[in-house]
Backbone as numpy.savetxt, mean C-alpha at the origin, in Angstrom:
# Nx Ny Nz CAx CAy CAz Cx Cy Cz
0.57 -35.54 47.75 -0.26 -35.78 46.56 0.48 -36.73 45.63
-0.43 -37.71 45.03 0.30 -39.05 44.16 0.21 -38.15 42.87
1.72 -38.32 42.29 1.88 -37.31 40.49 1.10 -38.45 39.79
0.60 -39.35 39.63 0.59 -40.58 38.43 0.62 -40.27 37.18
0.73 -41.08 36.18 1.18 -40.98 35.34 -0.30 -40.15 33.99
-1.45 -40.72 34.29 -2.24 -40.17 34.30 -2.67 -38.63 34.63
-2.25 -38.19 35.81 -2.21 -36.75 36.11 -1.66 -36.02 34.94
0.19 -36.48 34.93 0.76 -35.82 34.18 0.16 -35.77 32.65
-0.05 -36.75 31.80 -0.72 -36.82 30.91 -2.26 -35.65 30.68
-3.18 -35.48 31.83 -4.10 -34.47 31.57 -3.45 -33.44 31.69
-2.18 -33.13 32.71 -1.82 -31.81 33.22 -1.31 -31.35 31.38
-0.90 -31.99 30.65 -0.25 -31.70 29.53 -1.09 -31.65 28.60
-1.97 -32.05 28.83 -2.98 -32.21 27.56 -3.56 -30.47 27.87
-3.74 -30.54 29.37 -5.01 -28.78 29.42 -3.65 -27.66 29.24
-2.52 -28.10 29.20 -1.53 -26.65 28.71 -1.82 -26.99 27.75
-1.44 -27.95 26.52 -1.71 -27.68 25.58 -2.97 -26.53 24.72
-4.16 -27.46 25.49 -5.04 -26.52 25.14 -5.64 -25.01 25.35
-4.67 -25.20 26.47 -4.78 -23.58 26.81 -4.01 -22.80 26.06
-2.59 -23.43 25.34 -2.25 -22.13 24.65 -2.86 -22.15 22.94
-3.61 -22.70 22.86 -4.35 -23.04 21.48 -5.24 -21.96 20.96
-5.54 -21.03 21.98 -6.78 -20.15 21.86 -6.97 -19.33 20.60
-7.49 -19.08 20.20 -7.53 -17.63 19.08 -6.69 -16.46 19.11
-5.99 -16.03 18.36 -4.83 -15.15 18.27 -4.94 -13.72 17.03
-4.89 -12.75 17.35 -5.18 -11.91 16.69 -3.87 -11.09 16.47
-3.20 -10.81 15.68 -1.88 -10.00 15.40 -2.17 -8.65 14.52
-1.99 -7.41 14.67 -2.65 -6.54 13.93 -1.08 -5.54 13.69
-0.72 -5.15 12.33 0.25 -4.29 12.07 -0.36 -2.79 11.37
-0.58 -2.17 11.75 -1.10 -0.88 11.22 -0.51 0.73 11.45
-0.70 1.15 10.56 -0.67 2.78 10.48 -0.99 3.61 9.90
-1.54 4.67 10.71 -2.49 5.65 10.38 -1.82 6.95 9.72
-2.43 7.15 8.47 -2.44 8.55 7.73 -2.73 9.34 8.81
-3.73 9.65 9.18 -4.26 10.91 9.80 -3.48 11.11 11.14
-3.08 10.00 11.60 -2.19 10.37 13.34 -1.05 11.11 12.88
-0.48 10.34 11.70 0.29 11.36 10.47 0.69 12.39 10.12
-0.48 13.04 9.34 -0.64 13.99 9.47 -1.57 15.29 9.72
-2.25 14.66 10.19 -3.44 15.45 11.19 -3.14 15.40 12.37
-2.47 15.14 13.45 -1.96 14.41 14.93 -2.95 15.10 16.12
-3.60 16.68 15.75 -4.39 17.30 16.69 -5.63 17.50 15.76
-6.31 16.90 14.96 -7.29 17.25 14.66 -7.81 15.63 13.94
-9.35 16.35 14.74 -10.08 14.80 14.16 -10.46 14.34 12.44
-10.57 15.54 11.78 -10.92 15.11 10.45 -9.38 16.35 9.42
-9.43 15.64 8.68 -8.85 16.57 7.20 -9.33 17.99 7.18
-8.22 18.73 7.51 -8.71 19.99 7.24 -8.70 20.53 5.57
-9.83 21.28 5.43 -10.18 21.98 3.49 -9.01 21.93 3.27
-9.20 21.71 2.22 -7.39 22.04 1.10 -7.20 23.43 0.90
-5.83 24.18 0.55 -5.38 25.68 0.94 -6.36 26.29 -0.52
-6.80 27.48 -0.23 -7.20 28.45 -0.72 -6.38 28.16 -2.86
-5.42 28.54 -2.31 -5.09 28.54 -3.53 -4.41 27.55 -4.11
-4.71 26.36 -3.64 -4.80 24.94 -4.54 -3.22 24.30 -4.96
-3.59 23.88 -6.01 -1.98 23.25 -6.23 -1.93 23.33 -7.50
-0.22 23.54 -7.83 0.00 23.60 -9.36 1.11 22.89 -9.43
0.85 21.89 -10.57 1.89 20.79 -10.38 2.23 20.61 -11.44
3.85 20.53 -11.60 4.96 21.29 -12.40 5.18 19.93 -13.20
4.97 19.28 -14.55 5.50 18.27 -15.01 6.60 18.23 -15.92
7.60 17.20 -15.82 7.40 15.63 -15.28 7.40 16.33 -13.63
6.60 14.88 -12.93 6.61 15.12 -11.63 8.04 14.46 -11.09
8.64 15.17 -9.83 9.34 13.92 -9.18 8.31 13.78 -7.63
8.24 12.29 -7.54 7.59 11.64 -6.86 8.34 10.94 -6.06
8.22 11.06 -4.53 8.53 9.89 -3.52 7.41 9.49 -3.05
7.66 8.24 -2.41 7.12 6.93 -1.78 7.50 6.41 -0.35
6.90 6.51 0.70 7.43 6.33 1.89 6.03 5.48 2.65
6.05 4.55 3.51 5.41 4.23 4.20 5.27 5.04 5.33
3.68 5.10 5.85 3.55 5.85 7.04 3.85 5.28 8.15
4.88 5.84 8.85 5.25 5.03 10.44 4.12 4.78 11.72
4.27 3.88 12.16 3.34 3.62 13.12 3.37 4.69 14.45
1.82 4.78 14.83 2.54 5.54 15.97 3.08 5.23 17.37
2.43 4.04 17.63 2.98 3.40 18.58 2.75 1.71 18.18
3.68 0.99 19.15 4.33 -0.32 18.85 3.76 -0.93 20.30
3.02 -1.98 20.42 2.74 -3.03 21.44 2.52 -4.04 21.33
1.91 -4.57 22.55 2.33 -6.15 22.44 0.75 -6.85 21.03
0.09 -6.17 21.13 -0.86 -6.14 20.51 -1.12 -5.53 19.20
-0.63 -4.26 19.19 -0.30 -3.64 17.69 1.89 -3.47 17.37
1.56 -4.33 16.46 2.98 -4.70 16.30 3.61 -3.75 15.30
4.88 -3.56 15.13 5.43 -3.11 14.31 5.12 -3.34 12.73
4.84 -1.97 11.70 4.51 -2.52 10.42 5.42 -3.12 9.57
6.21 -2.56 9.15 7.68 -3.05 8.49 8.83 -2.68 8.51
9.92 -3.67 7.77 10.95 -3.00 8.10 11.19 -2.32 7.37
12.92 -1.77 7.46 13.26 -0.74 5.74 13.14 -1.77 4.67
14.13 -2.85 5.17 14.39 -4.29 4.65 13.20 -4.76 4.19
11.78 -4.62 3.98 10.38 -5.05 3.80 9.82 -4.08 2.71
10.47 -2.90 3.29 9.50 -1.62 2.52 10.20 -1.15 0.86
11.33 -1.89 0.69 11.77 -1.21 -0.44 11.20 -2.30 -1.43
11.57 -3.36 -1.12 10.85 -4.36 -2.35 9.84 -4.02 -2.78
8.43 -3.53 -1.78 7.27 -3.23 -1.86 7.11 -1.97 -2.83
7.82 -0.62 -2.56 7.94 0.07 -3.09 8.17 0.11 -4.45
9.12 -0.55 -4.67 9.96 -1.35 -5.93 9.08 -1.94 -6.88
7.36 -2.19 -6.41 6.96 -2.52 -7.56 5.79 -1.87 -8.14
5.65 -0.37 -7.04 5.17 0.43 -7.67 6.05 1.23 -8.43
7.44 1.54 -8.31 8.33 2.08 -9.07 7.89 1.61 -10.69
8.64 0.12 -10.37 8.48 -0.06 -11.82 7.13 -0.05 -12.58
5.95 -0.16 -12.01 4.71 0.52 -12.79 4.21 1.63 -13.21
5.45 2.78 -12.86 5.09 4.14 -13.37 6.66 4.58 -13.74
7.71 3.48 -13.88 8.73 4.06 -13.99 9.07 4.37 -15.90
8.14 4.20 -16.87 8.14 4.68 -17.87 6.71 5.51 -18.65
6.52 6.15 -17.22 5.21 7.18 -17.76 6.11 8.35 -17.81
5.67 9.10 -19.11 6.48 10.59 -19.56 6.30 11.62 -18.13
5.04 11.40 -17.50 4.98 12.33 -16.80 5.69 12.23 -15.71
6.78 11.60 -15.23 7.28 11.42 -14.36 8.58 11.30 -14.60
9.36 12.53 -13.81 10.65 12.64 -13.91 11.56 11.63 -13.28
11.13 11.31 -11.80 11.74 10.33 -11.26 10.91 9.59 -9.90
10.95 8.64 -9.15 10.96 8.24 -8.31 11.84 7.72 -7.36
11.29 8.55 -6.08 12.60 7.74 -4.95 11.54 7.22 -3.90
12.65 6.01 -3.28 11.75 5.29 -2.26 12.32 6.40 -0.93
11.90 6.37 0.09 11.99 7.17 1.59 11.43 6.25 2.25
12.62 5.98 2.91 12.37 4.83 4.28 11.40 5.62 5.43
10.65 4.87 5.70 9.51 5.35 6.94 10.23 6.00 8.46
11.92 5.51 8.43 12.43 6.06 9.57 12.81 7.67 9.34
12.47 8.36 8.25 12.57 9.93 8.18 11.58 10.31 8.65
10.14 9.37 8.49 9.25 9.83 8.94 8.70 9.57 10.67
8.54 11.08 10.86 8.76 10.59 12.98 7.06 10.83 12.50
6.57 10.57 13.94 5.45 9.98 14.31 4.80 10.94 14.50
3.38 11.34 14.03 2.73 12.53 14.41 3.52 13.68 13.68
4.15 13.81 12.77 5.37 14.41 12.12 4.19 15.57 11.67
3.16 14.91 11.01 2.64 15.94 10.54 3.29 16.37 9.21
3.08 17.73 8.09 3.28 18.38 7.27 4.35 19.13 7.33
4.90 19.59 8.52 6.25 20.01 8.69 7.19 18.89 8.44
7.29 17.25 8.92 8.36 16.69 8.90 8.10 16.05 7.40
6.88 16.37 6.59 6.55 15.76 5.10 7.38 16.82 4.83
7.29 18.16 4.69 8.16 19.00 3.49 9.49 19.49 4.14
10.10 18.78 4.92 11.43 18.09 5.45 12.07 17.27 4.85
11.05 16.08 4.64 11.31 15.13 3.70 11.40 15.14 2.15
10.53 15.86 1.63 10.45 16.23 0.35 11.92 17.08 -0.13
12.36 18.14 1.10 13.26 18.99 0.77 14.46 18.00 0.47
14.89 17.38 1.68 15.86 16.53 1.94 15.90 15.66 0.58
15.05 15.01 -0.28 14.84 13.89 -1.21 14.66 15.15 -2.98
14.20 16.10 -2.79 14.09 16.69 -3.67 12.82 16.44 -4.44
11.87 15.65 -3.88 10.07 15.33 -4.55 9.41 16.73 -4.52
8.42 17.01 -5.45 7.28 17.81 -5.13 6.26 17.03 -5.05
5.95 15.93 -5.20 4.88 14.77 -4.76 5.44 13.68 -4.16
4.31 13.57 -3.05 4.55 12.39 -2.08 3.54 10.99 -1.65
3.78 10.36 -2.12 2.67 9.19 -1.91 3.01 8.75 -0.59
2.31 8.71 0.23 2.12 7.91 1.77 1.57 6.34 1.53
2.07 5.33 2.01 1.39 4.02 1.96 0.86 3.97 3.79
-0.22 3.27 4.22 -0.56 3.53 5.33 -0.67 1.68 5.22
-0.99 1.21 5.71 -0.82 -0.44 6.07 -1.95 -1.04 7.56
-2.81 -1.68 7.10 -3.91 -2.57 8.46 -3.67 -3.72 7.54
-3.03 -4.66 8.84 -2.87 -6.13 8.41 -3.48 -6.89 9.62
-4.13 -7.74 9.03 -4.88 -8.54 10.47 -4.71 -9.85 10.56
-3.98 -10.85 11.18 -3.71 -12.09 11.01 -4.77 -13.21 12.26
-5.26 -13.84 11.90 -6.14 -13.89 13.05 -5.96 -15.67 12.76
-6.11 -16.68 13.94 -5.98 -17.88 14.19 -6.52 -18.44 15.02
-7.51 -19.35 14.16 -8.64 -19.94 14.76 -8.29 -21.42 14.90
-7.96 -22.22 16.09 -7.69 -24.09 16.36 -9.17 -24.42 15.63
-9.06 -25.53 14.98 -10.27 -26.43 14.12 -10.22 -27.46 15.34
-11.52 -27.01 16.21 -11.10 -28.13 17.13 -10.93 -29.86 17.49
-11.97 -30.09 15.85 -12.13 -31.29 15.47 -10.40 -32.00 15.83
-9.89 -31.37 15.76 -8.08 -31.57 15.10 -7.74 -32.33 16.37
-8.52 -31.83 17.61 -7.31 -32.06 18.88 -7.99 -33.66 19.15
-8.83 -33.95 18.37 -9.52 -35.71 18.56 -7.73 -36.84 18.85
-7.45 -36.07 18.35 -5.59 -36.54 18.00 -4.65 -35.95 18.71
-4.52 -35.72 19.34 -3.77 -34.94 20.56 -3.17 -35.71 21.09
-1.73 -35.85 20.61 -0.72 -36.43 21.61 -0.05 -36.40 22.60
0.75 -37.07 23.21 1.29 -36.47 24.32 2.48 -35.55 24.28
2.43 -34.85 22.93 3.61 -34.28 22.54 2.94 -33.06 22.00
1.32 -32.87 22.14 0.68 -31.42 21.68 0.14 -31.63 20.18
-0.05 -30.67 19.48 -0.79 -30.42 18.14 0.02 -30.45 17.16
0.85 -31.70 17.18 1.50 -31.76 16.12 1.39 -32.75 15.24
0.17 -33.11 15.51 -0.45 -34.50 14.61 -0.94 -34.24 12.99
-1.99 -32.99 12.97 -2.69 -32.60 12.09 -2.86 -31.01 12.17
-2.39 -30.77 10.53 -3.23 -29.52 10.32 -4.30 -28.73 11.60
-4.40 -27.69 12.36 -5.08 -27.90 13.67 -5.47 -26.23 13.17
-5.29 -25.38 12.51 -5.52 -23.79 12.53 -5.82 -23.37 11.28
-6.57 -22.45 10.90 -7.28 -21.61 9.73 -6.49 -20.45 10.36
-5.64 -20.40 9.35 -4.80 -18.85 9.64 -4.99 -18.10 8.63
-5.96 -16.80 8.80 -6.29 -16.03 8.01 -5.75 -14.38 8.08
-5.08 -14.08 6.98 -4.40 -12.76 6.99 -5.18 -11.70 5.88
-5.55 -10.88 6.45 -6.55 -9.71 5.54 -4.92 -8.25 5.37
-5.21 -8.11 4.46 -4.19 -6.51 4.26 -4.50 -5.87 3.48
-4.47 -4.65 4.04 -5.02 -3.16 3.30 -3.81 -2.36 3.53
-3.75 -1.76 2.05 -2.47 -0.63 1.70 -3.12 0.14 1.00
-3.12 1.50 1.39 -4.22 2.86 0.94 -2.70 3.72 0.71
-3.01 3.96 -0.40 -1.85 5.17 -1.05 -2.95 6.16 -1.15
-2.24 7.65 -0.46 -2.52 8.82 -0.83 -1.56 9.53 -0.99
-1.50 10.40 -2.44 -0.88 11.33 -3.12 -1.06 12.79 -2.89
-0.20 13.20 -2.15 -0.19 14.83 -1.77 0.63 15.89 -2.78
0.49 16.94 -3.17 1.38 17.88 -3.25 1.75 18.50 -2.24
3.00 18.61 -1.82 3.66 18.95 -0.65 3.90 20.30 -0.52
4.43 21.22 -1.28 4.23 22.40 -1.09 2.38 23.37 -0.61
1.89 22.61 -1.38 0.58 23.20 -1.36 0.06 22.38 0.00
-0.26 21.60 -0.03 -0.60 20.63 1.14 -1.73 19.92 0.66
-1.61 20.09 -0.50 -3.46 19.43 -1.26 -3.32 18.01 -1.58
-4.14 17.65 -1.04 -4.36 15.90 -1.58 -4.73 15.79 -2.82
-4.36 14.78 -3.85 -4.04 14.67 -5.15 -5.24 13.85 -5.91
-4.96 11.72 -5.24 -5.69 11.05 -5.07 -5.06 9.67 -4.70
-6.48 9.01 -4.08 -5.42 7.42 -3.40 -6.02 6.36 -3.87
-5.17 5.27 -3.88 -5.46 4.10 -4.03 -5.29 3.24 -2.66
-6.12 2.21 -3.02 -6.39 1.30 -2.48 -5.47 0.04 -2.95
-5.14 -1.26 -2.26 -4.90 -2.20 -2.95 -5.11 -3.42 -1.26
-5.90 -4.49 -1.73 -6.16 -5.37 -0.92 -6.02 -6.70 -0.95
-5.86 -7.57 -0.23 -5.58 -8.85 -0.01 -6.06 -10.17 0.81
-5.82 -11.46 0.72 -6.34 -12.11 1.60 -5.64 -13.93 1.84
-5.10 -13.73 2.70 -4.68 -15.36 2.43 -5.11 -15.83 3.42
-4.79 -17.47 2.97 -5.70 -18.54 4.14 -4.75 -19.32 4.33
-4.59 -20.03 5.22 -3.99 -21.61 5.04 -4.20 -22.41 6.28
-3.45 -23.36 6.54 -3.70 -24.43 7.62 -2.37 -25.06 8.03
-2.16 -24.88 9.42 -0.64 -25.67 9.38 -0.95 -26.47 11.04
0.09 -26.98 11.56 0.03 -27.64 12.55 0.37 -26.11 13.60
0.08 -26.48 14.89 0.56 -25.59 15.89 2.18 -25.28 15.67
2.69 -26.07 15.98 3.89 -26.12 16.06 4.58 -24.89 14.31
4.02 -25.15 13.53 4.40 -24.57 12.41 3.27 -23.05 12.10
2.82 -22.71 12.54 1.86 -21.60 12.86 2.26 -20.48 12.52
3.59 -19.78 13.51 4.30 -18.60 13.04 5.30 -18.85 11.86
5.76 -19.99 11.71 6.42 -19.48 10.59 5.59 -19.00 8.89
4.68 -20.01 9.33 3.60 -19.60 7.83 2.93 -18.31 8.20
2.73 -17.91 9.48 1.87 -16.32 9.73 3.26 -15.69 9.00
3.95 -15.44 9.35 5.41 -14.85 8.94 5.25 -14.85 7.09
5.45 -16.01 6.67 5.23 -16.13 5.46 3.70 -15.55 4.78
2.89 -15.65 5.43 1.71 -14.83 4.79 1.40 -13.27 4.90
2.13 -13.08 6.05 2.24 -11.26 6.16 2.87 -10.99 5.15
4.14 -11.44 4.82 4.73 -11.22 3.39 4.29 -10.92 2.24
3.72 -12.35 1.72 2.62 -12.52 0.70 1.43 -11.57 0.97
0.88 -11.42 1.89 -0.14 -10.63 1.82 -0.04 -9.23 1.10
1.23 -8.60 1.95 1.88 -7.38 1.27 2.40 -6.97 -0.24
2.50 -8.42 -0.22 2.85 -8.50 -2.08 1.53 -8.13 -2.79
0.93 -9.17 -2.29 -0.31 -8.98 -3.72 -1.13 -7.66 -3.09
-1.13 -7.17 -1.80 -1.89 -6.10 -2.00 -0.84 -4.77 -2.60
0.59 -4.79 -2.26 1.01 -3.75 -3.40 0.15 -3.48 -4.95
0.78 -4.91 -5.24 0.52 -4.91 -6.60 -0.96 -5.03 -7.45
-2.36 -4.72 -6.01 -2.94 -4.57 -6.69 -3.22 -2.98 -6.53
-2.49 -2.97 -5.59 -2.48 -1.22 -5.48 -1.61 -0.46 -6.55
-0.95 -1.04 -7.57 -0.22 -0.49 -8.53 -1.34 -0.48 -9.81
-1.64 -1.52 -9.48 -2.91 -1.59 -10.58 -3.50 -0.28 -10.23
-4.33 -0.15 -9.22 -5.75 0.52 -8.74 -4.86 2.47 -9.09
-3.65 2.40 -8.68 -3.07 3.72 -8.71 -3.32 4.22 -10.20
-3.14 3.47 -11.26 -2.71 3.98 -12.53 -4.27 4.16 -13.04
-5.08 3.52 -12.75 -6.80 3.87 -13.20 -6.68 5.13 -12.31
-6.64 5.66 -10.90 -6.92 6.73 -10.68 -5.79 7.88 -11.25
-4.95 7.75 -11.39 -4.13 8.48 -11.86 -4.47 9.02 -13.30
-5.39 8.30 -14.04 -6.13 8.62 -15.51 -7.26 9.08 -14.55
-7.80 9.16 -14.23 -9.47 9.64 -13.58 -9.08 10.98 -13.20
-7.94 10.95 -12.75 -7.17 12.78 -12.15 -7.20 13.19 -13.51
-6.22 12.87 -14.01 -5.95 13.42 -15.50 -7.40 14.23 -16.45
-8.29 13.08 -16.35 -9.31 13.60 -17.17 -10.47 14.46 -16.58
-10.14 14.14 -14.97 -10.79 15.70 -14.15 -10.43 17.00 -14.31
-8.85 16.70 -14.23 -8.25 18.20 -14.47 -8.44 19.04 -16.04
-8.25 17.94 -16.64 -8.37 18.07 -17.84 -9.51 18.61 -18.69
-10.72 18.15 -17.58 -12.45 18.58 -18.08 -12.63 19.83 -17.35
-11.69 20.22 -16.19 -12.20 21.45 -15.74 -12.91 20.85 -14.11
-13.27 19.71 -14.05 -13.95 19.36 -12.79 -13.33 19.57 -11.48
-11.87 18.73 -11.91 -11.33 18.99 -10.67 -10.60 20.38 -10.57
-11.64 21.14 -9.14 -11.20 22.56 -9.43 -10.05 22.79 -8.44
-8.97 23.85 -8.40 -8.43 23.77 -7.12 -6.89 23.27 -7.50
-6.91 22.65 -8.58 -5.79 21.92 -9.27 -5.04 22.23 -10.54
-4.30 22.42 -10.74 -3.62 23.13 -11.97 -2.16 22.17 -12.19
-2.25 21.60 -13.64 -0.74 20.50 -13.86 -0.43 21.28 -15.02
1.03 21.49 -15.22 0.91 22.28 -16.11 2.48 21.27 -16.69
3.04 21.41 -18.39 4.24 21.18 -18.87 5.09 21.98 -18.66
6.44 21.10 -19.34 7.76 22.18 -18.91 7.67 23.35 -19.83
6.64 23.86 -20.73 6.46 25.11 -21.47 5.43 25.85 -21.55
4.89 25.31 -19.87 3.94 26.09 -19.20 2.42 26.35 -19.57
2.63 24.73 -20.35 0.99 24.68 -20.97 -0.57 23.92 -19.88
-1.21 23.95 -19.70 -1.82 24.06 -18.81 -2.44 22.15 -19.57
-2.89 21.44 -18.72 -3.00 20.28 -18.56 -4.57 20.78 -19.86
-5.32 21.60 -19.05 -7.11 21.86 -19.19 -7.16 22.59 -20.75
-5.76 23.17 -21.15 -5.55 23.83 -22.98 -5.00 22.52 -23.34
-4.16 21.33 -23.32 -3.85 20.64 -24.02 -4.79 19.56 -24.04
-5.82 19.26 -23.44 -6.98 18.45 -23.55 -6.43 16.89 -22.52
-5.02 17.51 -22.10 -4.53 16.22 -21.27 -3.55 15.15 -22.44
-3.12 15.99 -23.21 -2.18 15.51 -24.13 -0.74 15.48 -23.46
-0.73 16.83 -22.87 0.92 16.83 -22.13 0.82 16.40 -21.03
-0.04 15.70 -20.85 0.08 14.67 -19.29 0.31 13.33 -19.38
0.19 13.03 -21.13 0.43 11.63 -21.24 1.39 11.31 -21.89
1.95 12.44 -22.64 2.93 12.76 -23.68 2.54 12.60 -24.82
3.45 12.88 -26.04 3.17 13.38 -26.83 3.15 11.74 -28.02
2.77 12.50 -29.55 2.47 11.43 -30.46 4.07 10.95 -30.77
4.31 9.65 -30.52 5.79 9.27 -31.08 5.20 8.66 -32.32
6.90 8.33 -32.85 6.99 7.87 -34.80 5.70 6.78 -34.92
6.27 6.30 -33.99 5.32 4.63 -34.37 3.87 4.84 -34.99
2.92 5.64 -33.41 2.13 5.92 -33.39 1.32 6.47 -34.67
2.24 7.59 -35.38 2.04 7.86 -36.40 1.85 7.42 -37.61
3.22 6.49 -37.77 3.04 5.54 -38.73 1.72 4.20 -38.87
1.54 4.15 -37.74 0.13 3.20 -37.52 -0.85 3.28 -37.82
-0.89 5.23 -37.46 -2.13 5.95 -38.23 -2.02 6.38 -39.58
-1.05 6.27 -39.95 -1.13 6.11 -41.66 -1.15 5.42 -42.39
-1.05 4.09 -41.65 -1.38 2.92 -42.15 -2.48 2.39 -42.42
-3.34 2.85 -41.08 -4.51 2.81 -40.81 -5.56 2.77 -41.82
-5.49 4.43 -42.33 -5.63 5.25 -42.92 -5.91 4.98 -44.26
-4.42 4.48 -44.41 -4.54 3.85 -45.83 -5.28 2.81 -46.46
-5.22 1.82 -45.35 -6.05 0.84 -45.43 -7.58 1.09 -45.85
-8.14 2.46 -44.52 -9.49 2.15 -45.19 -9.87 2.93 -46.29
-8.94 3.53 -46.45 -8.94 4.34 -48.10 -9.05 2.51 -49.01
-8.16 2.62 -49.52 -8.02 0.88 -50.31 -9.15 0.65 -49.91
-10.14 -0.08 -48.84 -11.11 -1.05 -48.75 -12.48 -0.13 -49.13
-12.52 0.88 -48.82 -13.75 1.89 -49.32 -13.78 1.91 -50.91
-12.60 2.13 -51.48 -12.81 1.73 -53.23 -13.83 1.16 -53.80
């Protein structure tokens, strides 16, 4: 058979295009494989509910994947997960009701661990609340095929050639660990786009899994602190039944109207309202 020079030229052109195809990368993990591992739905919350002792101490751990393939990839690292963590810290790290926060690397947490290896963890760290982050990231890459009009003999490195689109979802749910009662979760979501040449493809997927994770933390820090007031003023109205937060002088969240959940009146505050005060005294004259 004659190689000509021509041959070689198509033979290179159809690898090229064969490895061009659509690419789907998915990093995820599941709450419920978690901690449900033999049962299909959430079992009722315990009989006698939860009573939750303030200030809280609170940990933060990502939920580990349960299995790793060529197709569902590993979610993060430790090296990934503390930054992340780090900026829900600092969005609740000067609420009264909270004694402390620690981050817990996802490698305490084994797979299918279930509620036994959660209040393992809690013991070991010293939390009575535990926020789980669970993580679906979808990176998906579509060739613009217009692009390959330009196809050299050196592949797709002429033009911009891919719409690389990364979707990420980070669902925080808040447990009390002794009791086993779910608290409440947030959501926080994301979405980036961009366009690069083949050749430069993974390093920007790389760079957008990143970014993706950023801004959906941080809108999940947002989304946490609205539900974290929506708890407050459930417990507080009596709605949410099943639940009991009480201060360090054993006042009940539902008698203080949700005053000792937010803390108490400081100087300032006061002085503002007597200022206030004064004012519309003076202008009513």
């Amino acid at each position: 058979m004659k190689f000509t020079a021509a041959t070689f030229v198509g033979l290179l052109t159809l690898a090229a295009v064969s490895c061009m195809n659509p690419e789907t990368h998915v990093r995820r993990s599941s709450l419920m494989d978690y901690l449900y591992p033999k049962q299909a739905v959430a079992p009722s919350p315990s009989a006698a509910g939860a009573r939750l002792q303030l200030p809280l101490k609170l940990g933060i751990a990502f939920v580990p994947e349960t299995t790793v393939s060529w197709r569902v990839q590993g979610v993060l690292t430790a090296a990934q997960e503390k930054p992340l963590v780090d900026v829900v810290r600092k969005a609740f790290k000067d609420k009264p009701w909270v004694a402390e926060i620690k981050f817990i690397p996802s490698t305490y947490l084994r797979p299918r661990g279930g509620f036994d290896n959660l209040e393992q963890v809690a013991r070991m760290y010293g939390v009575d609340v535990i926020a789980l982050l669970s993580v679906d990231q979808i990176q998906y890459t579509d060739p613009r095929w217009y692009s390959f009009t330009y196809l050299s003999i050196v592949g797709a490195f002429v033009l911009p050639g891919d719409a690389n689109d990364t979707r990420t979802l980070i669902d925080a749910a808040v447990f009390d660990v002794s009791s086993r009662t779910f608290i409440l979760r947030a959501p926080g979501q994301s979405q980036v786009k961009g366009s690069s040449t083949w050749a430069a493809r993974d390093p920007q997927l790389r760079e957008h899994s990143g970014k993706g994770f950023q801004l959906a933390i941080t809108e999940l820090a947002k989304n946490l602190d609205s539900e974290v007031a929506s708890f407050k003023a459930e417990v507080a109205s009596g709605d949410r039944k099943g639940v009991d937060v009480v201060d360090r002088k054993g006042v009940s969240l539902r008698e203080s109207k949700g005053q000792n959940f937010g803390g108490s009146i400081g100087v300032l505050e006061i002085l503002a309202g007597l200022g206030l005060l004064g004012f519309l005294r003076w202008r009513n004259r």
